[in-house]
Backbone as ProteinMPNN parsed JSONL, in Angstrom:
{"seq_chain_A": "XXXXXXXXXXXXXXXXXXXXXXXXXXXXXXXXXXXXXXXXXXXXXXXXXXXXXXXXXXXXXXXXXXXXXXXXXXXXXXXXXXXXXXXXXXXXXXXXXXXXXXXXXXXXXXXXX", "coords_chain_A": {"N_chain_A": [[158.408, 108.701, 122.498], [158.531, 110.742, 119.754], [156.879, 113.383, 119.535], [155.148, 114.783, 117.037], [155.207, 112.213, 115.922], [153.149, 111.436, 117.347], [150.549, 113.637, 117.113], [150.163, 112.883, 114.58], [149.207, 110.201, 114.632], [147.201, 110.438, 115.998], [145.371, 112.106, 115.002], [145.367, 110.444, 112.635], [143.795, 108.663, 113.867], [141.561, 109.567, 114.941], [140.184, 110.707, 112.184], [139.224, 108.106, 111.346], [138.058, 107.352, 112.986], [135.764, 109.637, 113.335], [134.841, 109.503, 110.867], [133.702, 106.798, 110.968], [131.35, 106.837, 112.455], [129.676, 108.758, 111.392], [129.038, 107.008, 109.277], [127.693, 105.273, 110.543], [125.95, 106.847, 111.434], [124.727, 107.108, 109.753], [123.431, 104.718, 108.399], [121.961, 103.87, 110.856], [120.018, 105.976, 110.798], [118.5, 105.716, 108.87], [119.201, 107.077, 105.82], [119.693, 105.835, 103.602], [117.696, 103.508, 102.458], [118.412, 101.007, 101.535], [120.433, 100.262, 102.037], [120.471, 100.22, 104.68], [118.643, 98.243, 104.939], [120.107, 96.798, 104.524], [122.655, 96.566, 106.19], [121.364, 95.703, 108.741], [120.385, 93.178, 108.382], [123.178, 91.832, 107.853], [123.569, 92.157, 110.702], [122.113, 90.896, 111.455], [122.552, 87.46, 110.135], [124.908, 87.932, 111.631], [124.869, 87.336, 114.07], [123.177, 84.931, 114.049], [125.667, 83.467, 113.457], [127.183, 84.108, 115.622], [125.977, 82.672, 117.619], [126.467, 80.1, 116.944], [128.885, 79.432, 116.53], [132.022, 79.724, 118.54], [133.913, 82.728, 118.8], [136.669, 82.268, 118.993], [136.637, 79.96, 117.316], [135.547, 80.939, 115.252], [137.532, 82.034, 113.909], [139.839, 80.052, 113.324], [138.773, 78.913, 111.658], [138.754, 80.811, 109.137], [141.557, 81.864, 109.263], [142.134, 78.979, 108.144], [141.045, 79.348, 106.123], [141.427, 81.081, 104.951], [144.03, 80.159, 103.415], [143.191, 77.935, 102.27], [141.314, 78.581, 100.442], [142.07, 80.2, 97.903], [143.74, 78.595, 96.712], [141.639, 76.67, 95.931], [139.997, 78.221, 94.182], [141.94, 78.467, 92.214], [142.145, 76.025, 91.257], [139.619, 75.618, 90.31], [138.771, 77.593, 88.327], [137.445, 78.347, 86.095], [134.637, 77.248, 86.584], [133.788, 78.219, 88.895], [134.1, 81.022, 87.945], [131.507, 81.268, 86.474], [129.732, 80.489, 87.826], [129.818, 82.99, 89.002], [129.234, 85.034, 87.918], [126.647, 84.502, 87.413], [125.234, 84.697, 89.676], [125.712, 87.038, 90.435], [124.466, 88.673, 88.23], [121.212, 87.846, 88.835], [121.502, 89.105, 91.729], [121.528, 91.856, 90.455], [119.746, 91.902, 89.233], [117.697, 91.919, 91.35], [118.296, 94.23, 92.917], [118.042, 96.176, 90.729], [115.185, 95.564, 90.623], [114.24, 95.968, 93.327], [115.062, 98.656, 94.406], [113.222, 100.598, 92.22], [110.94, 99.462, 93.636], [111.223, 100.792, 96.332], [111.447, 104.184, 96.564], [114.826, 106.155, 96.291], [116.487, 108.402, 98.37], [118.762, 110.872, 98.636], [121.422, 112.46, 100.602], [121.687, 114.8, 99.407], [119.156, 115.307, 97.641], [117.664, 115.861, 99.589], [118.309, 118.157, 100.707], [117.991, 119.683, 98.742], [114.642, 119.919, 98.632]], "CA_chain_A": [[157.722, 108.869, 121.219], [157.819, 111.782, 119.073], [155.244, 114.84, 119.706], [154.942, 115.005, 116.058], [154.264, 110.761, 115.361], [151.657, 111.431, 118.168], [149.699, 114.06, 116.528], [149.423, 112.364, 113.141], [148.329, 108.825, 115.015], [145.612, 110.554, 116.994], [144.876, 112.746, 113.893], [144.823, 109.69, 111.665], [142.87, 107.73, 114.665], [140.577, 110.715, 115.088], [139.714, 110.643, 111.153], [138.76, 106.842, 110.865], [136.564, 106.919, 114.144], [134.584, 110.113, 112.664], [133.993, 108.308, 109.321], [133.297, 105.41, 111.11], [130.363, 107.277, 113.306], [129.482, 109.198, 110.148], [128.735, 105.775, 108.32], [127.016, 104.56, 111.318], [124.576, 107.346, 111.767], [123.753, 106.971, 108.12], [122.894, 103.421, 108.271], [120.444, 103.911, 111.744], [118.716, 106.967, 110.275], [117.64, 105.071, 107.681], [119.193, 107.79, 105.465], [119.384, 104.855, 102.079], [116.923, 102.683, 103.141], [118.124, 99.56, 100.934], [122.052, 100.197, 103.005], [120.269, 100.238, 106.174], [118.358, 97.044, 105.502], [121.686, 94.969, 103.989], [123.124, 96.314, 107.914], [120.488, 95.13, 109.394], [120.68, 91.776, 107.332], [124.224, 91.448, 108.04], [123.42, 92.217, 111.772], [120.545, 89.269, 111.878], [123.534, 87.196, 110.47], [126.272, 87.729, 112.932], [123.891, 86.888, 115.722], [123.529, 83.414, 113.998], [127.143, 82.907, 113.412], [127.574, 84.125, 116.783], [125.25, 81.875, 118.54], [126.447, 78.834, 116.404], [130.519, 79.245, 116.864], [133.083, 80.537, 119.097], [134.749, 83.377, 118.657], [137.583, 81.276, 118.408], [136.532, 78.926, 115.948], [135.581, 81.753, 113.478], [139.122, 82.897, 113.614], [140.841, 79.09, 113.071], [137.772, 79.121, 110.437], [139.017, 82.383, 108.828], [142.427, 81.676, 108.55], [142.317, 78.012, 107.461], [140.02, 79.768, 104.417], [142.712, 82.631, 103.869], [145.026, 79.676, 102.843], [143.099, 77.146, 101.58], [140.04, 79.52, 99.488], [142.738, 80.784, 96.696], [144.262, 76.9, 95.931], [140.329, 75.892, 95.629], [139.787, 78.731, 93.614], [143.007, 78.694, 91.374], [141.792, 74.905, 90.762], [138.292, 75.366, 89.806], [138.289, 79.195, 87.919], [136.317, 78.629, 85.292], [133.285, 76.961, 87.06], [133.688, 79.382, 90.064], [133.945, 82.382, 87.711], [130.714, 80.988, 85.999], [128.975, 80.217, 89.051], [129.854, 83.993, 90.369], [128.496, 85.905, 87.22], [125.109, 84.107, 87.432], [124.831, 85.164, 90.652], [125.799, 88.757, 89.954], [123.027, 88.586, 87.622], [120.551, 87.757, 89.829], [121.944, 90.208, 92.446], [121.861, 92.963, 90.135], [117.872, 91.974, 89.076], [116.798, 92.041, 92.526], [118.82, 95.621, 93.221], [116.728, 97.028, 90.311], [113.68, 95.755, 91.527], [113.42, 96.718, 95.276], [114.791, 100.075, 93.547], [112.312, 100.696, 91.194], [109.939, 99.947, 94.593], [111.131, 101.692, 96.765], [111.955, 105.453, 96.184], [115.865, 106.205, 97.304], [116.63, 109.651, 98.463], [119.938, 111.143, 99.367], [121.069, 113.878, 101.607], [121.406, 115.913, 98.194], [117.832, 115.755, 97.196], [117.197, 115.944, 100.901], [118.828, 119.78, 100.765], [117.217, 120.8, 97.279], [113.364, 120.185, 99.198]], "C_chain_A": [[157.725, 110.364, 120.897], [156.815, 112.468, 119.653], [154.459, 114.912, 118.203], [153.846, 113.444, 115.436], [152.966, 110.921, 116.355], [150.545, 112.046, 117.239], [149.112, 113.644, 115.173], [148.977, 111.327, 113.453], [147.047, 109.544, 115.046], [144.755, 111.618, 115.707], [144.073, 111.384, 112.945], [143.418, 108.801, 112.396], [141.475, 108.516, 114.92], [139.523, 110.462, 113.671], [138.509, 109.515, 110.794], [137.798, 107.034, 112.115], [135.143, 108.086, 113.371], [133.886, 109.535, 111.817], [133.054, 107.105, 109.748], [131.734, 105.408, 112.042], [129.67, 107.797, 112.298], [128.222, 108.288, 109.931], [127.764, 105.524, 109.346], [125.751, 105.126, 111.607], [123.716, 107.454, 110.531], [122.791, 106.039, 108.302], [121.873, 103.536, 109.951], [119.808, 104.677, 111.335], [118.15, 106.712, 109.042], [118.12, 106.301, 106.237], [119.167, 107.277, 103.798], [118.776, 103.673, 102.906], [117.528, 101.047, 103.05], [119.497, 99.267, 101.697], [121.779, 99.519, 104.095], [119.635, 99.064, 106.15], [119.47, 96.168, 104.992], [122.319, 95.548, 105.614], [122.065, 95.747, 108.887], [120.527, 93.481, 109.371], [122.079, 91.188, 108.207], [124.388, 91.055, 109.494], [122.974, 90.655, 112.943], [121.482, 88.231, 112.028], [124.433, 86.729, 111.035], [125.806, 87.147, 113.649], [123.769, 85.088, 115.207], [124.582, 82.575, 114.056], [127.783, 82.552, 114.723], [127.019, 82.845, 118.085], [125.38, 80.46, 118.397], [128.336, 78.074, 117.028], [130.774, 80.201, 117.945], [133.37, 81.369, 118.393], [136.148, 82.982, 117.715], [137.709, 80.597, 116.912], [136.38, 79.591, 114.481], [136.887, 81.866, 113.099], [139.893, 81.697, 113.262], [140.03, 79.135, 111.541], [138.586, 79.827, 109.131], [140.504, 82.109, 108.247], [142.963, 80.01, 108.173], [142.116, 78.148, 105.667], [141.122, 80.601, 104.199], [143.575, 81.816, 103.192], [144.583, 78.476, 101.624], [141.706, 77.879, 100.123], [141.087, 79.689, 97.847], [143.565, 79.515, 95.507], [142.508, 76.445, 95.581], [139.854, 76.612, 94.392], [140.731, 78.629, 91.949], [142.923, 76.593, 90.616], [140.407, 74.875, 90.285], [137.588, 76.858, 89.414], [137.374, 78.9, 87.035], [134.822, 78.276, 86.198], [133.116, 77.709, 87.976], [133.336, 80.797, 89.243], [132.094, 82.305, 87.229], [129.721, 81.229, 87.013], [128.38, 81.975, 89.897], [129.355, 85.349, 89.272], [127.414, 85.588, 86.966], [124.4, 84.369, 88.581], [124.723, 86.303, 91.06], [124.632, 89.172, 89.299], [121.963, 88.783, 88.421], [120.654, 88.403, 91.193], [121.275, 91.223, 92.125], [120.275, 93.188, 89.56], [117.31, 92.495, 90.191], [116.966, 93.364, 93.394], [117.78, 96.355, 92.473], [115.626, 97.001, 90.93], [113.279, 95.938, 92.845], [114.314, 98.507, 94.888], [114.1, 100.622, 92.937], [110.756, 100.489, 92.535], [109.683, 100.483, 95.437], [112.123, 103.075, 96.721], [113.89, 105.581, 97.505], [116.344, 108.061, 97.4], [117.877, 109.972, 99.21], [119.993, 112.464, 99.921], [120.903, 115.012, 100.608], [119.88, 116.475, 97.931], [116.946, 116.222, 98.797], [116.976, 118.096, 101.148], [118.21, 120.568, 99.562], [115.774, 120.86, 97.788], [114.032, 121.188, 100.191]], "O_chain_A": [[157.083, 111.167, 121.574], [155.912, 111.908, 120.274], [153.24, 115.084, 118.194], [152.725, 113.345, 114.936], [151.862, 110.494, 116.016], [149.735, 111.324, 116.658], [147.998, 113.916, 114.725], [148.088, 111.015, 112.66], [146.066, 109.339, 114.333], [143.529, 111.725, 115.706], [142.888, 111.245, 112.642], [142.404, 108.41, 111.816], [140.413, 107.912, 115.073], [138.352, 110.117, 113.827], [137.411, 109.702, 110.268], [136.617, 106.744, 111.926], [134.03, 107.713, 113.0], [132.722, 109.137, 111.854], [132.077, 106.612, 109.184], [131.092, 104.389, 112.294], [128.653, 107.112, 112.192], [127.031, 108.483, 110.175], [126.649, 105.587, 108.828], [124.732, 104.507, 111.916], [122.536, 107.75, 110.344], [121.586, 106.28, 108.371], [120.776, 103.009, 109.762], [118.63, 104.319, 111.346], [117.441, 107.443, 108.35], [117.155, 106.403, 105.48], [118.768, 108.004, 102.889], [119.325, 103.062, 103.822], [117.359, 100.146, 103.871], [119.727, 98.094, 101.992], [122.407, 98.56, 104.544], [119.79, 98.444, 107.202], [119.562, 94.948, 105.129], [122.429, 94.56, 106.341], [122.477, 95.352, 109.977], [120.696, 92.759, 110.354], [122.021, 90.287, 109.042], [125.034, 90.058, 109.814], [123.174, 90.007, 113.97], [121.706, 87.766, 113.146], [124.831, 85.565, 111.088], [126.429, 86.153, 114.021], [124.206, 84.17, 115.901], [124.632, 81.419, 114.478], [128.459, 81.583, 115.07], [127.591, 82.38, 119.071], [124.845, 79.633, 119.135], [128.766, 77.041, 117.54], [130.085, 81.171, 118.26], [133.221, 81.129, 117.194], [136.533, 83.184, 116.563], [138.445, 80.666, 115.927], [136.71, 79.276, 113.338], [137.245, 81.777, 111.924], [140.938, 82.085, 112.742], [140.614, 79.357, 110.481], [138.956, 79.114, 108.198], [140.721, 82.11, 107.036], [144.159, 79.843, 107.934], [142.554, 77.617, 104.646], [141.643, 80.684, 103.087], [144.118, 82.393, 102.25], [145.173, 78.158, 100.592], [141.513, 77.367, 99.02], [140.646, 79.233, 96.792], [143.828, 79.481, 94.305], [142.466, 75.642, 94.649], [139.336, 75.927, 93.511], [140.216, 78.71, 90.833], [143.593, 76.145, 89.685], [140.111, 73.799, 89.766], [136.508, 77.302, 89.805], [136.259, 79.326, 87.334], [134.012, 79.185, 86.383], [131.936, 78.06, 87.995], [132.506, 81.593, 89.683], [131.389, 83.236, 87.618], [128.944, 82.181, 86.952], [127.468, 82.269, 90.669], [129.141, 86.475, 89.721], [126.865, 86.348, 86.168], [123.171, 84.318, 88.626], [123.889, 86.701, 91.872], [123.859, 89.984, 89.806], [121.726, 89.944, 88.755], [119.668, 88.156, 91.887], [120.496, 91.739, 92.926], [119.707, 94.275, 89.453], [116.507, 93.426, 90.128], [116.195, 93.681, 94.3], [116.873, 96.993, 93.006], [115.081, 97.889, 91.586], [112.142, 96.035, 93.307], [113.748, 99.483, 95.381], [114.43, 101.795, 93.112], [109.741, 101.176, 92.426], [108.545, 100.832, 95.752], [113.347, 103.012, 96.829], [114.102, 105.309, 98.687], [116.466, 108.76, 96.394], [118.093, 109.442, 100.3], [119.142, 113.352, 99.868], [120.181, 115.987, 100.817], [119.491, 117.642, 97.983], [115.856, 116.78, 98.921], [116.092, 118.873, 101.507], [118.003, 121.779, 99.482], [115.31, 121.954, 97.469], [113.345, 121.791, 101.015]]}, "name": "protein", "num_of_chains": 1, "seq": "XXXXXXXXXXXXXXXXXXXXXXXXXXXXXXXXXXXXXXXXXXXXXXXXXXXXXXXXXXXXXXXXXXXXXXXXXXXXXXXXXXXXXXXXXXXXXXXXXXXXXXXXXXXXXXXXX"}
């Protein structure tokens, strides 16, 4: 191998792990509170998924859906699209309002105090 393809792997591999530690110490230091509880959420989650299926089974799961999700979809767009902007809606209510209760502060305003 190359000297050269090395240094741009471990460069590029270097990059994505920082980011990826970055992101991670965001979301435990609570640094956006409403981030850190949808990882948390997501966390709770896994642990059910996990405790319900295999490993395995997610993954036959997973790609049975990668093939069959886009024929289910491409047969039933309108009522799906319908279905998925009423739920956006209602998403995007319940974002305002736990915004609007609790205060969000970023590292910006963090550095102007």
């Amino acid at each position: 191998i190359p000297a050269e393809d090395v240094v741009k792997i471990s460069n590029c591999t270097t990059d994505i792990v920082n980011s990826g530690l970055t992101e991670l110490k965001r979301l435990f230091f609570c640094e956006n509170i409403i981030d850190t509880v949808k990882f948390g959420i997501s966390l709770y989650c896994l642990t059910y998924i996990g405790s319900w299926f295999n490993l395995l089974t997610v993954i036959i799961l997973a790609w049975t859906g990668l093939f069959t999700l886009p024929k289910v979809y491409i047969n039933n767009q309108a009522a799906i699209d319908d279905a998925v902007i009423s739920v956006k809606t209602v998403i995007d209510g319940l974002k305002t309002k736990i915004s609007a209760l609790v205060p969000v502060t970023t590292a910006e305003d963090k550095k102007e105090e």
